[in-house]
N, C-alpha and C positions, 0 to 999 in steps of 0.2 A: 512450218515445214510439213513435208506428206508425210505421213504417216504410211511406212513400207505394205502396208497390207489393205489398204484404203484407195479407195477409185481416188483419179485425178478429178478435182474441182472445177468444173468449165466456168464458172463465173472467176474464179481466182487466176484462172490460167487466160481468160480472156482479158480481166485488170493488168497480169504481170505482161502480156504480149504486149498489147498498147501503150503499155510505160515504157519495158522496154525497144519497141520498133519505134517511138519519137525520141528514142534518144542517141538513135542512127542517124551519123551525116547521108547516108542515100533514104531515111523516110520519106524526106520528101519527092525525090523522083519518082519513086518506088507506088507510091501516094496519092500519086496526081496523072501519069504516065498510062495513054489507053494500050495497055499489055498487059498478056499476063507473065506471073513472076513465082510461080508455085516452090519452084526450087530453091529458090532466094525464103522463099515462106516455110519452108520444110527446114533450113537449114537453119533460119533464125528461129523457129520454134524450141529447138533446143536448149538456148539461154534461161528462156522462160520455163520449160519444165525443171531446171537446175535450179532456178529460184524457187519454184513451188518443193524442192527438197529431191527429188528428182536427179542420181548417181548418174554422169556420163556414161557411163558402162554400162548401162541398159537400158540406153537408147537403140536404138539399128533401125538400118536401114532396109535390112534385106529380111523381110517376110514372105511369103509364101500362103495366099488363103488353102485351109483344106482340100482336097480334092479339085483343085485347079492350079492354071499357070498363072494364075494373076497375082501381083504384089501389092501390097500395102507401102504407102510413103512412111510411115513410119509405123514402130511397135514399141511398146513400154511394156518394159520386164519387172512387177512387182513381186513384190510377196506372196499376195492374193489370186495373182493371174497376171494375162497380158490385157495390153491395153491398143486397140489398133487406132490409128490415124489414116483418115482420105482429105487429101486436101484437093480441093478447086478452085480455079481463078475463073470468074466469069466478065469477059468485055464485051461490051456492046456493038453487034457488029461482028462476034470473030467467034460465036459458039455453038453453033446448029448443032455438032458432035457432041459435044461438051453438055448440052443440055436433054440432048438421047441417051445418052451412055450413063450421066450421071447416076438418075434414080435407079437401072442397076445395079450400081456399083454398092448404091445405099442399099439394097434390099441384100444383096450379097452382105453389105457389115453385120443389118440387122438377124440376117441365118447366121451369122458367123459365132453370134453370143452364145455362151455358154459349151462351145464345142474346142478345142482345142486348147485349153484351158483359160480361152477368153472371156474378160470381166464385164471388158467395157469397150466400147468402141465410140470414135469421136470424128466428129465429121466438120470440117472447117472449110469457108467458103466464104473470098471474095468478089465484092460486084464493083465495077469500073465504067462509069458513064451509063450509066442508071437513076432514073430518078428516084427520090425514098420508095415512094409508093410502089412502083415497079419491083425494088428490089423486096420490099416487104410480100409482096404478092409472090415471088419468086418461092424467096424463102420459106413461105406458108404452103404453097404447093410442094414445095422439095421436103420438106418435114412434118406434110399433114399424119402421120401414123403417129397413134396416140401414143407409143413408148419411145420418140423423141423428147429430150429435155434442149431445151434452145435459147440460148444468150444470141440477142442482136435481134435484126440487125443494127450495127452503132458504125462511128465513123472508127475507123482503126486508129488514125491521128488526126486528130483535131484541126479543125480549118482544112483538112483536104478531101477531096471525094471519094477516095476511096472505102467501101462497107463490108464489115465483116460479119460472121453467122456463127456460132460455135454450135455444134448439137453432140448431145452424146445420149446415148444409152447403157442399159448393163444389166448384169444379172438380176432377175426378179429377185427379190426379197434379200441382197444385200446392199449393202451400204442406203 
């Protein structure tokens, strides 16, 4: 169980996603399938924070960065602080925007620590018809700043192509 005043675990939360998304009748669409499916991926992230100990009722949806109009896909409400979530689906073939915008969006999480009572910020990202290599190069470039921590990339469900990325950061000198 989390511990109410403790960052969330990305290695633990990246083991409970994959156990739980293959034990979905649509993983394997989902899986295999050149699209992306960020919504579907937001929405089943929820199970998995609820196993890692993680109260429905401080989950949401509706975040708001500081000093902008821009939202967060999801926020975790602990004890300690929040916890913000960006997710990205990346296919091959279907992300010119997707791969401009992105590192924005990460440098905006990583300004975001420590302001607004946030702990930690988590940044997850799937690759779709990518080869390993590729996506490993990808994912090195998208989390070359040295106060990323990063699980992956790994297969999400076994036997299909689809790769997942967890990265998180957080406040200096806790947890």
């Amino acid at each position: 169980m989390l511990n109410a005043s403790t960052y969330i675990d990305i290695d633990r939360l990246t083991a409970i996603f994959q156990s739980h998304v293959a034990s979905l009748e649509s993983a394997g669409f989902v899986c295999s399938c050149h699209a992306a499916f960020e919504s579907w991926f937001r929405v089943e992230l929820v199970p998995a924070l609820k196993k890692l100990g993680v109260a429905e009722d401080k989950i949401h949806t509706d975040f708001t960065y500081p000093s902008s109009k821009s939202k967060a896909d999801l926020v975790v409400y602990l004890a300690g602080g929040k916890t913000i979530f960006e997710l990205k689906c990346f296919v091959s073939g279907q992300e010119s925007n997707k791969r401009n915008a992105f590192p924005i969006q990460l440098n905006r999480l990583l300004g975001s620590i420590g302001n607004n009572e946030i702990i930690q910020v988590i940044a997850l990202t799937t690759y779709i018809g990518y080869a390993s290599d590729t996506v490993t190069r990808r994912m090195q470039n998208l989390f070359r700043d040295s106060r990323w921590n990063v699980v992956g990339p790994c297969h999400l469900v076994k036997n299909y192509p689809l790769q997942i990325c967890v990265a998180d950061s957080r406040v200096e000198g806790r947890g």
